[in-house]
matplotlib code that plots the C-alpha trace (Angstrom):
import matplotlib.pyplot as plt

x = [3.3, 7.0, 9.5, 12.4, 15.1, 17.7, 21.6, 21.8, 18.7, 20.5, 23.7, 21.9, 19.8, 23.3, 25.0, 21.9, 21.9, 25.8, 25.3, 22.7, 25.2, 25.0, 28.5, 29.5, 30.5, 27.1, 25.3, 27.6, 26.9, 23.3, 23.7, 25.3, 22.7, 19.6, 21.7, 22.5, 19.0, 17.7, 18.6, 18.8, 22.6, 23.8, 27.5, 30.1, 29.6, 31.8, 31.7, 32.8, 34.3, 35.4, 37.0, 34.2, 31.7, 29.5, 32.9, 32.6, 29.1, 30.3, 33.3, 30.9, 28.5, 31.6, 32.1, 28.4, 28.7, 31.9, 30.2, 27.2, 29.7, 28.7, 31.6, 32.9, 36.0, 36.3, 37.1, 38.5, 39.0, 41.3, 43.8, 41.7, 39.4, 37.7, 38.5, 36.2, 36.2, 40.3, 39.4, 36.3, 39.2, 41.5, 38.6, 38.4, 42.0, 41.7, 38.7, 40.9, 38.5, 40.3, 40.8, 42.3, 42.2, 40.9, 42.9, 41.1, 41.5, 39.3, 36.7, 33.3, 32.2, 33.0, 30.5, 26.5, 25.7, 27.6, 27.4, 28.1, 29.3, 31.7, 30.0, 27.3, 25.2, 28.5, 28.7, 27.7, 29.1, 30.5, 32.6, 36.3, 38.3, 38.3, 34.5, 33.2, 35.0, 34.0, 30.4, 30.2, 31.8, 29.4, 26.2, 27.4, 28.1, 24.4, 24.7, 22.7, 23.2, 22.5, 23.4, 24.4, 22.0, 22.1, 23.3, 26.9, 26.9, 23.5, 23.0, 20.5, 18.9, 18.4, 18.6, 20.9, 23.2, 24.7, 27.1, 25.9, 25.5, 21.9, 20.8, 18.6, 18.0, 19.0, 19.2, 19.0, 19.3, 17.6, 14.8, 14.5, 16.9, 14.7, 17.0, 16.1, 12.6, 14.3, 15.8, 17.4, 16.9, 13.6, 15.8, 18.6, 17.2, 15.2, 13.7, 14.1, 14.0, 14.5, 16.3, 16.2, 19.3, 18.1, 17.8, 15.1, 12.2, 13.2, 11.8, 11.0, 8.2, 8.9, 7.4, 6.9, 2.9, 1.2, -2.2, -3.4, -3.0, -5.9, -8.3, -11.8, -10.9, -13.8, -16.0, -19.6, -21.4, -25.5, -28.4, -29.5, -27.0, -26.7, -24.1, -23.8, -22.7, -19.7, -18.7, -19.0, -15.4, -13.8, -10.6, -9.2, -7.0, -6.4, -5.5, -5.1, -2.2, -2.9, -4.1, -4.5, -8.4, -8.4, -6.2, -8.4, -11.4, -9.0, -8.6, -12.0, -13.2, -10.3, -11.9, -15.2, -13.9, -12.4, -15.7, -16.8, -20.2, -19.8, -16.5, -16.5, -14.2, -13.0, -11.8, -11.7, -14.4, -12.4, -11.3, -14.8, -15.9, -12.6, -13.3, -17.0, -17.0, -15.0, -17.0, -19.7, -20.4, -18.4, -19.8, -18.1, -18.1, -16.2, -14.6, -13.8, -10.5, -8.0, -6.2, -7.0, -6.1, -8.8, -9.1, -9.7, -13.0, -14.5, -18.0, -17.5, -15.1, -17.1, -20.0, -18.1, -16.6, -19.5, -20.2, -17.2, -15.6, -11.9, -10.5, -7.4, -5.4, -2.9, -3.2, -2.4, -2.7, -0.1, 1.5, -0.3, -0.7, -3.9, -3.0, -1.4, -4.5, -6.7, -4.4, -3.9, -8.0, -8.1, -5.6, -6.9, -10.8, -11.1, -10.4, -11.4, -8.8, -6.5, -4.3, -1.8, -0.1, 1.9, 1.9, 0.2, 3.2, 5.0, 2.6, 2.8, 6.6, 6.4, 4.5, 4.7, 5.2, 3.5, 0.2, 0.6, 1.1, -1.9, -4.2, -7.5, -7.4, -5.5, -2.8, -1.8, 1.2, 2.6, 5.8, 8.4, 12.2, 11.9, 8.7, 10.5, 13.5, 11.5, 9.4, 12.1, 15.0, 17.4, 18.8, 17.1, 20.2, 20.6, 16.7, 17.4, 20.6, 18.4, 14.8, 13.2, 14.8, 14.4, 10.6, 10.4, 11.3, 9.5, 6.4, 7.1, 8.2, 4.7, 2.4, 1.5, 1.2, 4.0, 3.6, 6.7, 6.5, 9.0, 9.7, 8.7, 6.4, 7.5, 4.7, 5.3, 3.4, 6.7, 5.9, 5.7, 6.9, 5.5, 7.1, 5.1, 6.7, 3.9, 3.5, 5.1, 7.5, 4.1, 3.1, 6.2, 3.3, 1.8, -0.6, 0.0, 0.5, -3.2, -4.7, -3.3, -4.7, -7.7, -7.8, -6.8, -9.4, -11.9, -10.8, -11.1, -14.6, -15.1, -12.6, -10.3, -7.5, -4.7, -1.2, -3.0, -5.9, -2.7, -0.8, -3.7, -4.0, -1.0, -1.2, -4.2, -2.9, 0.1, -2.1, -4.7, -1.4, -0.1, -3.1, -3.1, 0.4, -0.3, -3.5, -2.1, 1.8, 4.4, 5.0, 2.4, 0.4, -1.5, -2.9, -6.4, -5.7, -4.9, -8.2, -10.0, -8.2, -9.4, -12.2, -10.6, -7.5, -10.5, -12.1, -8.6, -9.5, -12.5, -12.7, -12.2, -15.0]
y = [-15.4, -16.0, -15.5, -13.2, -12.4, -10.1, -10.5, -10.4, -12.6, -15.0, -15.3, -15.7, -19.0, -20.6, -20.2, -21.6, -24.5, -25.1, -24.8, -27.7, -30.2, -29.0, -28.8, -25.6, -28.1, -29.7, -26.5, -25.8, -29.5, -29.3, -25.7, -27.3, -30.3, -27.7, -25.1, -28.9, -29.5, -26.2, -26.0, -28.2, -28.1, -28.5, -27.2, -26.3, -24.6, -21.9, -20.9, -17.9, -17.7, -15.1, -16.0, -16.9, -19.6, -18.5, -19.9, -22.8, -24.0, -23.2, -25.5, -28.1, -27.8, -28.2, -31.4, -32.5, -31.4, -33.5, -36.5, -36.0, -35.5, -32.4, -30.1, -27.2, -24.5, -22.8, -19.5, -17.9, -13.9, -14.5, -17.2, -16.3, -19.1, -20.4, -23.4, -25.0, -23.9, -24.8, -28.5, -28.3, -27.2, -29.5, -31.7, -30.3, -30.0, -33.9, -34.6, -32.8, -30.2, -27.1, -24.0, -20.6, -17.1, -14.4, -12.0, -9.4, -10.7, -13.9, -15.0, -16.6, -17.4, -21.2, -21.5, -22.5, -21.6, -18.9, -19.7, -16.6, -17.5, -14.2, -12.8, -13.2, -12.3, -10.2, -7.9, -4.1, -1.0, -1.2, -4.2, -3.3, -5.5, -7.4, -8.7, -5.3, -6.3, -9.5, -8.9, -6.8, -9.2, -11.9, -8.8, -8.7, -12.4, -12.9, -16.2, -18.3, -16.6, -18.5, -16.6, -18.8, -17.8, -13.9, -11.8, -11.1, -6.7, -7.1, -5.7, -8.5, -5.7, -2.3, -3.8, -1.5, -3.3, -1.1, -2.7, -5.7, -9.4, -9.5, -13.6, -15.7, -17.6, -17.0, -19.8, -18.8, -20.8, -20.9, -18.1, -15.4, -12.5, -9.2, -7.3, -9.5, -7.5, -4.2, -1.7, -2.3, -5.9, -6.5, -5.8, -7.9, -11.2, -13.0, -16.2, -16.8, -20.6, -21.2, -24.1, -25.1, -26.0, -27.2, -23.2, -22.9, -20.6, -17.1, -14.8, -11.6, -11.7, -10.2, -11.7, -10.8, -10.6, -12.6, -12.9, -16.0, -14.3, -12.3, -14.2, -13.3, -10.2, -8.8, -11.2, -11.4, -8.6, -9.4, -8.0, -7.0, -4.4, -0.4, 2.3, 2.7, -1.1, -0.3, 2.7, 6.6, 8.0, 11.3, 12.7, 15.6, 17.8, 20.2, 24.2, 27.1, 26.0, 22.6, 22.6, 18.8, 19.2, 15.8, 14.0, 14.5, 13.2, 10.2, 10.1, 10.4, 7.8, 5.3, 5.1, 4.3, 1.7, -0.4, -1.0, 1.6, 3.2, 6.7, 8.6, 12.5, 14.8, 17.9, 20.7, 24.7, 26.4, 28.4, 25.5, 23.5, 25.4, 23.6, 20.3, 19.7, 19.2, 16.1, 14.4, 12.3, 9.7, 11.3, 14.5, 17.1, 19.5, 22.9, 24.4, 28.3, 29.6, 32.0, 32.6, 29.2, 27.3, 26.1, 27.5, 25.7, 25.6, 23.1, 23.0, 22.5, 19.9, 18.0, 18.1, 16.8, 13.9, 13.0, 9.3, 8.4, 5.5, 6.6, 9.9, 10.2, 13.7, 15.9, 15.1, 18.5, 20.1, 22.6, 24.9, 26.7, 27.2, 26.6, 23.1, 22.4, 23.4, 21.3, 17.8, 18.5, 19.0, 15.7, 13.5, 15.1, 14.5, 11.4, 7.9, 6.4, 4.8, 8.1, 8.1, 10.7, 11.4, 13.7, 17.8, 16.2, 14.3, 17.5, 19.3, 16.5, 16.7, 20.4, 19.0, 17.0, 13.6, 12.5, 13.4, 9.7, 7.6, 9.1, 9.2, 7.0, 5.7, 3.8, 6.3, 5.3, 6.7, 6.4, 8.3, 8.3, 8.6, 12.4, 13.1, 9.8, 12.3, 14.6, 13.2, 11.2, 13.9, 10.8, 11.8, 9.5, 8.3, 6.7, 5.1, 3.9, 1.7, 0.2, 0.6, -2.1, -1.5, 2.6, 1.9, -0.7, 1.5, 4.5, 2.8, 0.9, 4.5, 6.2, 3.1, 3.6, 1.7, 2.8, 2.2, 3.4, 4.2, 2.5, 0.1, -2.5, -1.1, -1.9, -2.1, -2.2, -1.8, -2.0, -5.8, -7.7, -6.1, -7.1, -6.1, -5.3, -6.1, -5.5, -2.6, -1.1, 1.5, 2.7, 4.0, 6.4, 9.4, 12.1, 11.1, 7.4, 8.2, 9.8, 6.8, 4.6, 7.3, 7.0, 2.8, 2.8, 5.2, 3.2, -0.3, 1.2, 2.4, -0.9, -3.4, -3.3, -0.8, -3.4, -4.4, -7.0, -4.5, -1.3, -4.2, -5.6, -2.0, -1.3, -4.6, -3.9, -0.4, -2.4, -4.7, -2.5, -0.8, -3.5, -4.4, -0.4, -0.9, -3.8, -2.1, 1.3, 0.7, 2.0, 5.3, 7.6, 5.7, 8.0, 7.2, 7.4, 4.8, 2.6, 4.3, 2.4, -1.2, -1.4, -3.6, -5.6, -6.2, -6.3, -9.7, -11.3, -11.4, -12.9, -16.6, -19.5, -21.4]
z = [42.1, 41.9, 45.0, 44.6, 46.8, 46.6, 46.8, 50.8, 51.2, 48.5, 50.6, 53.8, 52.4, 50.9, 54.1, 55.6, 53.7, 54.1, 57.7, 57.6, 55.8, 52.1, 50.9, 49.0, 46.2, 46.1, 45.7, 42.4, 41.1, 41.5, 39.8, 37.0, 36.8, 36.4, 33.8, 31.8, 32.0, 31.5, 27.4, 24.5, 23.8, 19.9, 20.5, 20.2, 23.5, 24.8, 28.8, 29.4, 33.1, 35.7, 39.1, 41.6, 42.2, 39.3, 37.1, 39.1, 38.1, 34.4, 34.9, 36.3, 33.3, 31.2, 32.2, 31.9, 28.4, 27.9, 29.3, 27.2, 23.9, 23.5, 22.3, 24.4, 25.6, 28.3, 28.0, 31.4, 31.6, 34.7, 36.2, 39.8, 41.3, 44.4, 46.5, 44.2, 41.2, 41.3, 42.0, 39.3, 36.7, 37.5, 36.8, 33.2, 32.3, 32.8, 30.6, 28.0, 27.9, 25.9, 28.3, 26.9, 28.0, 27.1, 24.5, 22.3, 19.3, 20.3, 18.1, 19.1, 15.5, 16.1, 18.7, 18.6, 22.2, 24.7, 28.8, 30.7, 33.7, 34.6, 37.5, 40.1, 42.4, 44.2, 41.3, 41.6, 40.1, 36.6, 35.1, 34.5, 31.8, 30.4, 31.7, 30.0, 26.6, 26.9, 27.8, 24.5, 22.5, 23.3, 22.7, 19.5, 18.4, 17.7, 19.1, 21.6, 25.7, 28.7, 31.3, 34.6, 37.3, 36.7, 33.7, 34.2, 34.3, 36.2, 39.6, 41.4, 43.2, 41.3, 38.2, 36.8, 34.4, 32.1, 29.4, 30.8, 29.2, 27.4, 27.2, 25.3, 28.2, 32.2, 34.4, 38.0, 40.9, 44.0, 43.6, 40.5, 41.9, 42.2, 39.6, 36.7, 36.7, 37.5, 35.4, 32.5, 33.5, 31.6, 28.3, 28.8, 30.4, 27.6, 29.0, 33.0, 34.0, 38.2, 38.9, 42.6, 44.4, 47.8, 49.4, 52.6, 51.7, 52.0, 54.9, 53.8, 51.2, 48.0, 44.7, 41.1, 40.7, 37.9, 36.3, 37.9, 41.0, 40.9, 38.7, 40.6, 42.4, 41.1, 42.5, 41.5, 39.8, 40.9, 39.0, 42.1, 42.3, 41.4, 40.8, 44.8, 45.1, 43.8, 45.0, 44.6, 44.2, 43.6, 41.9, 43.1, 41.0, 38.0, 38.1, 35.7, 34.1, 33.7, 30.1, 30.0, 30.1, 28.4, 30.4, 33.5, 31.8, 31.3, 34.5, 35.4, 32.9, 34.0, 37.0, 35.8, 33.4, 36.7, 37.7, 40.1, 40.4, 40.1, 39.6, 40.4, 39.7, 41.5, 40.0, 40.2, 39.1, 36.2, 34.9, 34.6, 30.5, 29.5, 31.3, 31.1, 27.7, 27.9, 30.6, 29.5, 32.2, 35.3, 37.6, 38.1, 41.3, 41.9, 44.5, 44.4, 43.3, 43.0, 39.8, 38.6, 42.2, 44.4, 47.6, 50.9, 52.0, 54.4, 54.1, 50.2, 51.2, 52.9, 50.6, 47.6, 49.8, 52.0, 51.0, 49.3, 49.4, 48.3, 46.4, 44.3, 44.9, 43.1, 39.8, 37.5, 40.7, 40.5, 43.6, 45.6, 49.5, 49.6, 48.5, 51.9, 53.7, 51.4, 52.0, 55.8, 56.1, 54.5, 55.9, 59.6, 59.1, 56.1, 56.7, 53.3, 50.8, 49.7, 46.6, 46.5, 43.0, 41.3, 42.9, 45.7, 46.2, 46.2, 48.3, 51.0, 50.5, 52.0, 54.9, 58.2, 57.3, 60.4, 59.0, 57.3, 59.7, 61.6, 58.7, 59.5, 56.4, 54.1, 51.9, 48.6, 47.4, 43.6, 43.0, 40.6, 41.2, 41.8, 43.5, 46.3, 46.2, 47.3, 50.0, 51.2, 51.1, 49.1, 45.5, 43.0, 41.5, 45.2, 45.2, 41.9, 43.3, 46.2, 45.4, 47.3, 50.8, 49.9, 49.0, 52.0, 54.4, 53.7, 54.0, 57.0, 58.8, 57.4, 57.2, 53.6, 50.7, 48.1, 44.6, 42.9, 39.6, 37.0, 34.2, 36.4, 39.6, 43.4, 45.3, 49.4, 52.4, 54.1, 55.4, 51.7, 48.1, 45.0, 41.3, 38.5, 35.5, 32.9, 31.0, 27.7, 26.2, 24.5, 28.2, 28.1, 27.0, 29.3, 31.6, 31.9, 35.5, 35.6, 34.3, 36.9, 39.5, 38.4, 38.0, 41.5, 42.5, 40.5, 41.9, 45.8, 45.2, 46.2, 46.9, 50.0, 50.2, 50.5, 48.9, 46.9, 45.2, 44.8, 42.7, 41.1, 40.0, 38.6, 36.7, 35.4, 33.8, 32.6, 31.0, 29.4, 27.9, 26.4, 24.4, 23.7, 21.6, 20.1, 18.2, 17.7, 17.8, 19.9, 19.0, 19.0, 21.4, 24.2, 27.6, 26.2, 24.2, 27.7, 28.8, 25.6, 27.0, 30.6, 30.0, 27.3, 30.5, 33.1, 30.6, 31.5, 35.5, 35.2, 36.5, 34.2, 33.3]

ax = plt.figure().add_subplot(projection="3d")
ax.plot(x, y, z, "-o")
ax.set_aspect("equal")
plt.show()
């Protein structure tokens, strides 16, 4: 697991250090020492620099290459510095170490290797010039990046970073900053390599989640076992006009291939001719409908949940009144694991939000930008700028686990935060979201409903899709082709021997 901060978190841990005798200056030298140590430097070097302290650690590393005889420029795109930065080119302009600003016509051809080192972690919103000209310039110089301790253009929280520098390599100092995994961070930052700088441990825990971290969760599978061991579970979904027949199988099946005993799903009665052929290993129970919709009813409700040991909900669903009734029966009477997804995100987005934080069981939620829009009554251009403290909060408020959906998945219980950056453009198909759904449902028929199992999870689906693209390519890929890689991802858990 690697630790991530964000930009506030960031700032608090250098002012704590500073505050306990580490000198703003040191902080830049030992920033320089770790980006100098970080990359096997052939030169000529050119660092590219802005105004703040990020310019300062690439004046500092200027000089490190000068003393190692390694050629280099520096390249400034304005005559603004810090208290530092001012004394660290002063430095420079006295090792004879060429400086030069920046001017349209400037070519980068004569360099091997490119530092960025324009902006920070301060940056947000949109670069103005010259930064945005010069951030293009060096996208298209197809020469070696390192970008100094984020990608210039790159917001460190959301991600967001359009027009911004794409690297060969990023350096970052202290702890990886959260937007590097974010966004359109995944396609700019090529290699990440931490360098630390002498930062305390930050508070508030929020990670990146890695294989190694769950090697074993499965534990030990006896002989001495049966389906019930691992959990009966149900998936709860589908209407009329939900002609994805297939895709609920998926769902289904997904379930079953995470390792739990039985899956079952729940559909309308009208639908089951269109569904039934596709289910080979899974059960299948109806509840009465109404043009296509299922229909509250209690005693069938309890009957089809009696003994479970979690249920997904929502999936292909549709809108119907009846759905209300159904999800407030269950979040007033259950208290198994509860995965809500898709229209039962929107039916619960209709309803009294307080129904969550007094459900006896654990909730599982798994929007995307719109269905949080939705249940959380922010625009989704606004979650998309702060993610993590949008997600945070919501579950903190309703004491859920929130898995929001993305190139990279947040995961929160509103205490701790893990990202899930695994996964593949292949998995931008219909009914990638049911397949995760349903390997949640699977994984809580009999492991415990908690932040660790809901990111497992969504790694697991990640995974599984990844090995999907890489047999049947990128485009054209389906979710049932993820289906077919569970237990091939699954193999990868298992404990080293």
């Amino acid at each position: 697991m690697k630790r991530l901060v964000t930009r506030s978190e960031q700032r608090r841990l250098e002012s704590l250090a500073i505050n306990a005798g580490i000198s703003e200056r040191e902080l830049i030298e030992r920033a320089a020492d770790g980006l100098f140590l970080a990359y096997s430097w052939r030169g000529p070097v050119l660092v590219v620099c802005g105004s703040g302290n990020n310019a300062a650690d690439g004046y500092a590393l200027a000089l490190r290459l000068k003393k190692a005889k390694i050629a280099c420029a520096i390249l400034r795109l304005t005559d603004r510095a810090t208290k530092e930065g001012e004394a660290l080119l002063d430095e420079c302009k006295e090792q004879g170490i060429e400086i030069f600003f920046y001017d349209p016509a400037v070519s980068l051809s004569p360099y091997e290797e490119i530092v960025d080192c324009m902006l920070g972690i301060g940056f947000s919103g949109k670069m103005r010039q010259p930064f945005d000209e010069a951030a293009k310039k060096i996208n298209e110089s197809g020469k070696v990046v390192i970008s100094a301790d984020i990608n210039s253009g790159l917001d460190p929280d959301s991600g967001i970073g359009n027009g911004a520098v794409k690297s060969t390599l990023t350096v970052t100092f202290g702890e990886r900053k959260a937007g590097l995994y974010l966004a359109d961070g995944r396609d700019l930052v090529g290699t990440v390599k931490r360098v630390g700088i002498g930062l305390p441990r930050p508070s508030y825990d929020l990670a990146l989640a890695e294989t190694e971290d769950s090697i074993g969760i499965f534990g030990e599978r006896k002989h001495n076992s049966h389906k019930g061991s691992y959990g009966y579970v149900s998936i709860l979904g589908g209407c009329a006009e939900y002609a994805g027949a297939v895709k609920l199988a998926n769902l289904s099946l997904s379930a079953l291939r995470s390792g739990c005993g039985v899956s079952q799903l729940i559909v309308p009665a009208s639908i089951a001719s269109s569904v039934s052929p596709y289910l080979l290993e899974s059960t299948l129970y109806l509840l009465s409908d109404r043009n296509g919709h299922a229909l509250f009813d209690e005693a069938k409700l309890r009957e089809a949940l009696s003994s479970k040991k979690a249920l997904a909900i929502g999936m292909g669903w549709g809108s119907s009144p009846e759905n209300e009734k159904i999800l407030n029966w269950i979040l007033t009477h259950l208290d198994i694991p509860l995965i809500i997804d898709a229209d039962g995100l929107n039916t619960l987005s209709r309803m009294d939000k307080t129904l969550l934080s007094s459900y006896r069981g654990q909730a599982i939620l798994t929007p995307h930008p719109k269905e949080l829009e939705r249940l959380t009554g922010i625009p989704a251009s606004e979650i998309l700028q702060n993610p993590l403290e949008i997600a945070k909060n919501f579950a903190k408020e309703n004491r859920v686990i929130l898995l929001f959906k993305g190139d990279t998945t947040v995961v929160t219980n509103g205490e701790s935060t893990r990202l899930v950056a695994r996964g593949c453009p292949g998995m931008a198909t219909a009914g990638s979201g049911d397949v995760l759904s349903g390997i949640l449902a699977g994984l809580l028929g009999y492991l415990p409903a908690t932040l660790e199992t809901v990111t497992f999870g969504a790694m697991l689906a990640g995974i599984a899709g990844e090995l999907a693209e890489a047999e049947v390519g990128r485009i054209g890929m389906t979710s049932s082709d993820t289906v077919k890689k569970i237990p091939q991802a699954v193999v990868l858990f298992s404990p080293k021997t």
